[in-house]
N, C-alpha and C positions, 0 to 999 in steps of 0.2 A: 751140708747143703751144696751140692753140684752147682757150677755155674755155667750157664751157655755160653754166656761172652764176660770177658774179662780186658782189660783195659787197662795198660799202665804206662803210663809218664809219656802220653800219644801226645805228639808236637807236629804243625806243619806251617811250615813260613811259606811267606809269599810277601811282595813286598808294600803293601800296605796293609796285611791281616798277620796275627800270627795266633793258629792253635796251641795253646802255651800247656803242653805237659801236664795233660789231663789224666785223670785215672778212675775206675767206675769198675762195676762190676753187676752182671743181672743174674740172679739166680734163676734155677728152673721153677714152672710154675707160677711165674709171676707178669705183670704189666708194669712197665716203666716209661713213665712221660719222659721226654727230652723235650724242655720247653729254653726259650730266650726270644728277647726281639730279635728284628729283623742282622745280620751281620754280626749274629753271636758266635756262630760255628756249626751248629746243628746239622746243615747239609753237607760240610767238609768235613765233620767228626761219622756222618752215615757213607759215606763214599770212601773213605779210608777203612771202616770195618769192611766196606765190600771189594775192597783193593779196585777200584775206580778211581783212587789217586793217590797216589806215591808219595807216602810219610814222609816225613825228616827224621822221626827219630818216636823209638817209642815200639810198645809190642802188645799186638791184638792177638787172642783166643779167642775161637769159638769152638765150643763143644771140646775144650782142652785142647783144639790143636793150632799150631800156627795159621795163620789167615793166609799168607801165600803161601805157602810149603807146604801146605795141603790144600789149596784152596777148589781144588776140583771134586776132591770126597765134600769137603765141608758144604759147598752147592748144593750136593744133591740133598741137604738136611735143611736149606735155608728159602725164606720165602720173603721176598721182595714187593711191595705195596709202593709205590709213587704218586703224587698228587694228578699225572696223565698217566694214560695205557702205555706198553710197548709194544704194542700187538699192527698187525698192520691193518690201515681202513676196513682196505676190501674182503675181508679176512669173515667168513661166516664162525659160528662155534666148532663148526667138523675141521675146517681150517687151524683152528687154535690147536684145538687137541691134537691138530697129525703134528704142527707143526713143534709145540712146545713139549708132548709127548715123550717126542725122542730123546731128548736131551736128561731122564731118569731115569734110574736103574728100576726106582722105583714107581713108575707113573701105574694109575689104575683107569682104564677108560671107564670103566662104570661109575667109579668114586667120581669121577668127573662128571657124566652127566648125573649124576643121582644130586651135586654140586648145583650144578646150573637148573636143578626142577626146584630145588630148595628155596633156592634163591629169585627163585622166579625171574631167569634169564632166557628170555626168548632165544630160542635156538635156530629160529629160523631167519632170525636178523643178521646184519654184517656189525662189524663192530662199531663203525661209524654212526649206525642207526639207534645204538646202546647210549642211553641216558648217562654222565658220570657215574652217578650210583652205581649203575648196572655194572659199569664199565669198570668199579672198584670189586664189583661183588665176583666179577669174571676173574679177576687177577687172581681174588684169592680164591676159589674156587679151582685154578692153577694149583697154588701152593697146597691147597690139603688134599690134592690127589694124586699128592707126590711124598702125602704125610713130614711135611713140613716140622722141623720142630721151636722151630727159632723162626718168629716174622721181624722184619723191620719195615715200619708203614713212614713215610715222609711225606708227611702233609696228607693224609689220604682222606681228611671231612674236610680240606676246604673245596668251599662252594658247591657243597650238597644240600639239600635241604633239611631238617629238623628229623623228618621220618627214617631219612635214609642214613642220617647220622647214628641214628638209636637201633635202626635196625643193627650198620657195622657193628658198635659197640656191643652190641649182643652178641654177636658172633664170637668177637675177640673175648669178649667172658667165656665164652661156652669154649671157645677155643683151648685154653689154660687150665680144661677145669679136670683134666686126667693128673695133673699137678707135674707134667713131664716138659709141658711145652712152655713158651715166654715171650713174649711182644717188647718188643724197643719201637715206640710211639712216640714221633715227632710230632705236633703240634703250636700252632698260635692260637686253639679254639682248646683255653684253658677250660671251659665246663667239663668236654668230654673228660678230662682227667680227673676233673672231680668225684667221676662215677663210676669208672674202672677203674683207673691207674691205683700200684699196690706202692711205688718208689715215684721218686721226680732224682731226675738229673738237669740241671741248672745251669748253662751256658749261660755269660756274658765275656762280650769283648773277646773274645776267646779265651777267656777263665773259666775254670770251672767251680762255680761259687757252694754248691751242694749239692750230693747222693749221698741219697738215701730215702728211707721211710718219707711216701708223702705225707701223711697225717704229724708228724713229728715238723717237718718243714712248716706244716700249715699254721700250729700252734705256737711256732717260736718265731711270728709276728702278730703284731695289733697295729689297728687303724687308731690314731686320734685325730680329734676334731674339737674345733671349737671358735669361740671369737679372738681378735687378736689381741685383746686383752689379757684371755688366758696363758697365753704364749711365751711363757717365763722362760729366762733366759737358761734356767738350769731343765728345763722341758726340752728345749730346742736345742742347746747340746747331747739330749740323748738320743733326739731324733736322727736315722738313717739318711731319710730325705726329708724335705716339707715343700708342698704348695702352699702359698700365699696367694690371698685375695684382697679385695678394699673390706672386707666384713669381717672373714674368717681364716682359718688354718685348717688343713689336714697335711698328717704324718704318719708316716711309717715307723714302727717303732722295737724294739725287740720286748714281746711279752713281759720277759723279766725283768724289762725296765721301765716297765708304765711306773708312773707316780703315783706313791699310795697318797689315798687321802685327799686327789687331785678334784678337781669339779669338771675337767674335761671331759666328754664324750669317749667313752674307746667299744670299739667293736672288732670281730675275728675278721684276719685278713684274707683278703681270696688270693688264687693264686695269681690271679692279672694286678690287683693292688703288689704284688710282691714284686713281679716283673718288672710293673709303669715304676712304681719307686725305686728302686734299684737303678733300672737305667736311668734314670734322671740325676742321680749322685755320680753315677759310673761303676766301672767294677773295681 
């Protein structure tokens, strides 16, 4: 299995944060969440694979090859999503194209507009007059007319609405589905991962607590719940984290260690119950 980006023992200090010697890998073909709260790493762990900020230590691949010592071939293969445009205001579609165009070996003006009919981006607007949505659907409409093979999206559903979230998400399916290409998808809007993503990578603190299989992630926790009567002392030391209330308990808990036989409540964990509990413990 070929891998687009690879990842190992990536470190960057700073002097109240440090990304602590992480290591990951996305094969081709595939969708992978990078999820954590707020000041996990996520946007310094995506800005370092795009050499937008100078490691401390540690070594990025993409597409096999070094990330600065090639990093100008490696561009022409990579596609770029942000939670805002980089495009300028005043900038019509004909604009986008002359301007972002040049910068590919491989740019196709037709894939572009054929891009922007798809997508139902009005061509005769300025950028500024483009909805977020629109203005997400323009970037990448960018990237696959330059046959992009590797996206990296940071934050790109927050504060769209429902439709325009499910439309993206359709895309980035259909995007992966020649089995050659792969999306690194940052998010705090854990649904969407629920329904694409194929991995979860797992920031906190600047650790990296799990990569790998999301569905394996998902299942190797459980919620308990119950009153604080039920809340035995050999319960609560198995628990990860617990809130406490004046009536009840809910915990976070590892699958394999629910208690048999127990009269508590337990249910499958989402991937926001896994996040909220986690940071509440710490990493």
């Amino acid at each position: 299995m070929n891998e687009l980006l690879s990842i190992k023992n990536l470190s960057k200090n700073y002097n109240h944060f440090t990304l602590d010697s992480i290591s990951f890998s996305l094969p081709e073909g595939y969708i992978m969440g990078l999820i954590g709260p707020n000041g996990a790493g996520k946007t310094t762990t995506i800005k370092l694979i795009l050499n937008m900020l100078k490691k401390s230590s540690g070594d990025i691949k993409i597409f096999g090859k070094d990330h600065i010592l090639e990093e100008k071939e490696i561009k022409q293969n990579l596609g770029v999503v942000f939670d805002s445009n980089y495009f300028v205001d005043e900038w019509k579609m004909a604009d986008v194209e002359k301007a972002i165009g040049k910068f590919y070996i491989n740019w196709s003006t037709s894939k572009f507009y054929y891009y922007l009919d798809r997508f139902k981006v009005n061509k005769s607007k300025r950028v500024k007059e483009l909805s977020k949505g629109m203005q997400m659907k323009l970037m990448l409409a960018c990237a696959f007319s330059y046959d992009a093979k590797l996206l990296i999206l940071d934050e790109p559903t927050s504060g769209l609405d429902p439709v325009s979230r499910d439309e993206l998400l359709d895309i980035l399916s259909e995007f992966i589905k020649d089995g050659k290409r792969s999306v690194l998808f940052s998010t705090h809007i854990t649904s969407d991962l629920d329904k694409i993503a194929d991995y979860i990578t797992f920031l906190n603190e600047g650790k990296l607590l799990y990569s790998g299989l999301k569905d394996k992630f998902i299942k190797s926790f459980s919620i308990v719940k119950g009153e604080i009567k039920e809340l035995t002392s050999d319960l609560k030391q198995s628990l990860i984290s617990l809130r406490e209330s004046a009536t009840g308990f809910e915990g976070l808990i590892y699958t394999n260690d629910l208690p048999k036989g127990s009269s508590v409540n337990t249910e499958p964990a989402t991937i926001d119950d896994i996040i909220v509990f986690i940071n509440r413990r710490g990493a």
